[in-house]
C-alpha positions in Angstrom: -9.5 -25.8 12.8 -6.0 -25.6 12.2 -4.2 -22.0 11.1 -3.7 -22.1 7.1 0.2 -22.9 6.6 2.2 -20.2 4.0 4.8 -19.8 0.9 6.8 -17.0 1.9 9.9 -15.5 -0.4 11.4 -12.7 -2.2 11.0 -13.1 -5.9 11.8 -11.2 -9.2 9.7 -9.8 -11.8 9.2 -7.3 -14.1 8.0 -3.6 -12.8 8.2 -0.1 -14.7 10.2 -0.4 -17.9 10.5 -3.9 -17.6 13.0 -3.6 -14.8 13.6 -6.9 -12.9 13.0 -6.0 -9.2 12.8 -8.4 -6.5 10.0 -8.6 -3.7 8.5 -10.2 -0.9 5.6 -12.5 -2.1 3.6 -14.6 0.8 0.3 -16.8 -0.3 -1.0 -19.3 1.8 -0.2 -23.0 0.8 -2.2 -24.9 -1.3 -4.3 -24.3 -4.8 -6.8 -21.3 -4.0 -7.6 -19.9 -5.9 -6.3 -16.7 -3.6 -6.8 -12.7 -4.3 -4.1 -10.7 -4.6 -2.9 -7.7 -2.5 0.2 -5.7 -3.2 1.1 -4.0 -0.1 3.1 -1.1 -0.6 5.9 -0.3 1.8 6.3 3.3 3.7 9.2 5.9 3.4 11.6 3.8 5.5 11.3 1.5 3.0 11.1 -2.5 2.6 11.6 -3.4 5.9 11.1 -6.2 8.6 7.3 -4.8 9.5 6.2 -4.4 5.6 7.1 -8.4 5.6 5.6 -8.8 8.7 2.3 -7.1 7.3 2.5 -9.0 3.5 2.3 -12.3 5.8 -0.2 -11.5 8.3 -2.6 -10.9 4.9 -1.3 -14.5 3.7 -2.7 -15.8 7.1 -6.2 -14.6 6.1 -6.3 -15.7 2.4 -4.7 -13.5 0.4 -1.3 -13.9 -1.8 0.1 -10.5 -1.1 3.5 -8.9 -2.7 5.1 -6.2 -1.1 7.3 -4.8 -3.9 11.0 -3.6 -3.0 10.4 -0.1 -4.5 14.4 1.2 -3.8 15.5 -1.9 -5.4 17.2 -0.2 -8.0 19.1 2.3 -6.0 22.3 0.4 -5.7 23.2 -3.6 -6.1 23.9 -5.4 -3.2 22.8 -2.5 -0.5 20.6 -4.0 2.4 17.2 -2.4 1.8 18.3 -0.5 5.1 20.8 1.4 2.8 18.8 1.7 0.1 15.8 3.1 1.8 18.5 6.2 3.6 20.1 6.3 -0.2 16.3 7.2 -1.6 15.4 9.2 0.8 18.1 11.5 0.3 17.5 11.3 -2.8 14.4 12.9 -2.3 12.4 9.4 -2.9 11.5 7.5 -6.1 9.5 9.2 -8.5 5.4 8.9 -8.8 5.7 7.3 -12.8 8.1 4.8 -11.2 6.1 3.5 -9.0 3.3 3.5 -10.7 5.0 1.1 -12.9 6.1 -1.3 -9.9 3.0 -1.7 -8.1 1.2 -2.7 -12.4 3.8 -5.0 -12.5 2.8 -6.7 -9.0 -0.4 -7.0 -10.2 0.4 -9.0 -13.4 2.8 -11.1 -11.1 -0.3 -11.9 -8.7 -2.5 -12.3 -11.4 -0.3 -14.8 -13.5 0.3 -17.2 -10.4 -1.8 -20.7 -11.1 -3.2 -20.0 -7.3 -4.6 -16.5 -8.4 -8.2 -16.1 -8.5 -7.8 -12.5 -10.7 -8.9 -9.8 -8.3 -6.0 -7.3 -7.0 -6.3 -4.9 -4.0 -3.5 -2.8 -3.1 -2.4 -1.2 0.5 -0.2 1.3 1.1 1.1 2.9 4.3 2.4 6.5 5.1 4.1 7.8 1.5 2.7 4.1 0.5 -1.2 5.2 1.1 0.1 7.7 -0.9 0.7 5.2 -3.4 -2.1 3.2 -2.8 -4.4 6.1 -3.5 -2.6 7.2 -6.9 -2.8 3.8 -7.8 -6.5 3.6 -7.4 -6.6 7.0 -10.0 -4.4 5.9 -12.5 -3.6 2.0 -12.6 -6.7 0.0 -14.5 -8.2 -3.3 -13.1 -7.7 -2.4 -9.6 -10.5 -4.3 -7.3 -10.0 -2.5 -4.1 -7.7 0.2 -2.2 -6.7 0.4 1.1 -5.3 3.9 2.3 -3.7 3.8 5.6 -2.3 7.3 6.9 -1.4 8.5 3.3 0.1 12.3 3.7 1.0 14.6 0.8 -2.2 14.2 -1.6 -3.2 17.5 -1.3 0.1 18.7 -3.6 1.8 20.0 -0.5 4.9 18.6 -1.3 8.3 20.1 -0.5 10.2 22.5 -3.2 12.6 20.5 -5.1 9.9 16.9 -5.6 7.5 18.3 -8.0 9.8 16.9 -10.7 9.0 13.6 -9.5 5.5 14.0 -7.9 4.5 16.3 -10.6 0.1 15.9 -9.3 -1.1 16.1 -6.4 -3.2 12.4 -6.4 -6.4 14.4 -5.1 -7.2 16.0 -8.7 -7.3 12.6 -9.6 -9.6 11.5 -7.4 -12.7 11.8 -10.3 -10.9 8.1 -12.2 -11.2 6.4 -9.1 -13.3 3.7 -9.7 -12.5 0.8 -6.9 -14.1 1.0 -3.9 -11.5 2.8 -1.4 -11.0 2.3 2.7 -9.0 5.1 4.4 -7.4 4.6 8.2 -6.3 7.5 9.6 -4.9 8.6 13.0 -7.0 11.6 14.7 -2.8 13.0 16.5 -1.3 12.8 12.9 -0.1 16.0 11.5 0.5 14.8 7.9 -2.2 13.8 7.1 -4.1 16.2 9.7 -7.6 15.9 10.6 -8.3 18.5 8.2 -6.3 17.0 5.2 -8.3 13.9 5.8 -11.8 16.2 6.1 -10.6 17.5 2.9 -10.3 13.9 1.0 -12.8 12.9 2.5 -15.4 15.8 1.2 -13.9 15.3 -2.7 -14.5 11.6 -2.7 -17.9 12.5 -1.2 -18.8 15.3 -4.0 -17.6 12.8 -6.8 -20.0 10.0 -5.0 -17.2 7.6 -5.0 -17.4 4.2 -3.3 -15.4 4.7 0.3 -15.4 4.0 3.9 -13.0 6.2 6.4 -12.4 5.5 9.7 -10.4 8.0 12.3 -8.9 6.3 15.6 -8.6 8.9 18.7 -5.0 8.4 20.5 -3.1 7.3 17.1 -1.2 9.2 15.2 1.1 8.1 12.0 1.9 4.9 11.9 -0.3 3.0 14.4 -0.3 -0.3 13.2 3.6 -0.4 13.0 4.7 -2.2 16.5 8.1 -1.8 16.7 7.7 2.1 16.4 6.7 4.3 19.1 3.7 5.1 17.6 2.4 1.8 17.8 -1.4 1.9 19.0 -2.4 -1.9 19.7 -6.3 -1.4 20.6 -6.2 0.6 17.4 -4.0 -1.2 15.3 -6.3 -4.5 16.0 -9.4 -2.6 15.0 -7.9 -1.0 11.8 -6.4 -4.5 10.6 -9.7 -5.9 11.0 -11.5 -3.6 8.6 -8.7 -4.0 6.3 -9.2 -7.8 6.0 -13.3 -7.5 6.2 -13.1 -4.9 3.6 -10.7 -7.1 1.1 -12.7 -10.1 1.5 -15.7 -8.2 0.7 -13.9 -6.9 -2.4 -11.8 -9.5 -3.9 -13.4 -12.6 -1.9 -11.5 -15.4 0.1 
């Protein structure tokens, strides 16, 4: 059997306050109909990997947008720049976000190949994301937490103006089915952070699956960083992809 071929491109549409952002949007080629994934990108923003990763979940079915989530923070900066510009900023704020990742949904879900169901998948501040998402966004069919830190409203002095709750108190609206991937030599979040997720989600009897790799830390699926854990990284993709297909089908 031959690999599926792909659409790949960045593409415009409408996120919070009806903003025209761009992102990158991969489906694989012909009519579907495909489910819909948005992959949310980390703190160093919308880079080469977070393309790399909206593809790879083209290549097993899915018609994935990865938002540009600094788009606004200056025209014509390389998302290089404007990833360092929102950073020192202090990042993008929660309610903006929020409104990016409903608007990639309604851009998945309007495309003729779309088959209705959307998942999303964040990484680092984007599990963050993810997991917010999951407590606050309706309609969402599945969410994918990989290595999302700062849930437990331990966030720095000077950001509660723009994370203004911690996304754990919300954990009781979560009503998709959640997968977590976490790194056992992370330190944000640690062990503990994850053991305290982990028992919430378990008092509230939510729908969820964790999984904790040994020898990773943050970032493991990410090869061109250091932290890049390829045993581990192969495993974790592979529940990601088993877990979506279960979810939002194929």
């Amino acid at each position: 059997m031959s690999y599926r071929g792909m659409v790949a491109e960045v593409v415009k549409f409408k996120g919070h306050n009806g903003d025209m952002i761009e992102g990158y949007y991969a489906r694989p080629s012909g009519n579907g109909p495909f489910p819909g994934v948005v992959v949310i990108h980390h703190a160093p923003g919308w880079d080469e990997w977070i393309t790399e990763a909206t593809r790879k979940l083209a290549h097993h079915g899915f018609a994935a947008l990865a938002p540009h989530l600094y788009h606004r923070e200056g025209a014509g900066l390389s998302p290089d720049d404007a990833a360092a510009k929102a950073r020192g900023d202090g990042g993008v704020s929660d309610a903006q976000v929020m409104g990016d990742v409903a608007g990639s949904m309604a851009y998945l879900r309007a495309q003729p190949q779309a088959n209705g169901k959307v998942g999303v998948i964040g990484f680092c501040s984007g599990g963050r994301h993810s997991y917010l998402a999951g407590c606050t966004l309706p309609n969402i069919d599945a969410v994918v937490d990989c290595w999302g830190g700062n849930k437990l409203g331990e966030e720095k002095e000077g950001r509660a103006e723009k994370r203004p709750v911690a996304p754990i108190t919300l954990t009781g609206k979560l009503t998709a089915p959640l997968l977590g991937l976490f790194g056992n030599d992370d330190k944000n979040p640690s062990p503990a952070d994850v053991n305290v997720t982990e028992e919430t989600l378990k008092k509230l009897g939510k729908n969820y699956e964790f999984h904790r790799y040994d020898g990773a830390g943050h970032g493991f699926f990410n090869a061109p960083r250091p932290g890049y854990r390829p045993e581990q990284a192969t495993d974790g993709w592979k529940k990601v992809v088993a877990f979506f297909k279960k979810h939002l089908g194929a």
